[in-house]
N, C-alpha and C positions, 0 to 999 in steps of 0.2 A: 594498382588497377582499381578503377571505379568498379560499383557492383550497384546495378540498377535492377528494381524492381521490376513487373511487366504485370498487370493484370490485364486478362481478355481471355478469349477461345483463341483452343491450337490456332486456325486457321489465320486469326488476325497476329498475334504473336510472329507467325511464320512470316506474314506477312512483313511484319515490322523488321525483322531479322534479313529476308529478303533485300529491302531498302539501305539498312545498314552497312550488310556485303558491298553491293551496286555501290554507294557513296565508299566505302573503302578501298575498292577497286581502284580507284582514280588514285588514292592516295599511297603512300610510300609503305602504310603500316598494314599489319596482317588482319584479316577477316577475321570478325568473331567466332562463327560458326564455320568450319569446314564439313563439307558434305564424305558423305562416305567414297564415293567416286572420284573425289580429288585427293586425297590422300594417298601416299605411297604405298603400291603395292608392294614392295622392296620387304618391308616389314614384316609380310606373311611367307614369305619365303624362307625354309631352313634352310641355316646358315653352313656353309661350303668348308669343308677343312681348307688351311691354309698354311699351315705350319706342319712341318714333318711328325712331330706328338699329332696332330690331330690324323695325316692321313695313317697314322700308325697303327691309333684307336679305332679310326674307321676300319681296316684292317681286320681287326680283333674284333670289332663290331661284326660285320659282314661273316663271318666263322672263319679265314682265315688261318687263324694261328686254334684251332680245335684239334690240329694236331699240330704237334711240335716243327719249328721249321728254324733253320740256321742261317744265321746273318745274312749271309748270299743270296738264299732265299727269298728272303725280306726283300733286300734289294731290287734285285732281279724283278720281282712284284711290281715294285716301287717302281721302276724303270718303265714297265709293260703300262702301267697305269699314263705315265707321261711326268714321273717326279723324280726329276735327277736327283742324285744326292751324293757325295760321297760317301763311301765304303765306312770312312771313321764316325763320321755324322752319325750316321743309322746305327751301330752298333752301340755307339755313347749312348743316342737316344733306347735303343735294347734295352740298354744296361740300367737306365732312368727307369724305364717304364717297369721293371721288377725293380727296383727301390720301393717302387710307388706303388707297388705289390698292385700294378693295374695286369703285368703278363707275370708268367714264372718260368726262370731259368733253370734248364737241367741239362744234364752231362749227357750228351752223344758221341760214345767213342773219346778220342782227346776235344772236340768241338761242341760250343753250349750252339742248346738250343732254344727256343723259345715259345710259350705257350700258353692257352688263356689260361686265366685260373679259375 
């Protein structure tokens, strides 16, 4: 990429830069300068869980798991929200997410349960 000097006032700079745009327009390559207003607003937006770990952690996020809840639970949740899963999926994933010392597993009765930490 060329790097071109420019002296003048804002105004005439703007100017020139204006012109530039206009003559690029016509052609195949991209605009020097993008305005704020044509850029994607896509990029200001937080990003959506999309994988079963993330609607997990959103979960644990939200409070959730602030008290202890068991796999079914979880599920159950998961279902009401509108994220299918199977029963095995979510629990492996349970079982990951205390590895990853992100929830903590404890004994309910003979059934774990799961909870933030």
């Amino acid at each position: 990429m060329k790097v071109l000097f420019i002296e003048g006032s804002v105004d005439e700079i703007a100017a020139i830069i204006s012109l530039y745009n206009k003559n690029q327009t016509n052609s195949n390559t991209r605009p020097l300068v993008v305005e704020k207003d044509q850029e994607k607003s896509s990029n200001n937006r937080p990003k959506q869980p999309t994988t079963l770990v993330e609607y997990i952690l959103e979960l644990r996020n939200t409070g959730f798991f602030d008290t202890p809840k068991q796999t079914v639970l979880v599920k159950e949740k998961l279902d009401q929200e509108g994220h299918f899963y199977p029963m095995q999926s979510v629990s492996t994933c349970l079982i990951n997410r205390n590895e990853k010392k992100e929830l903590r597993r404890v004994k309910e009765g003979t059934k774990w349960a799961y909870v933030k930490r």
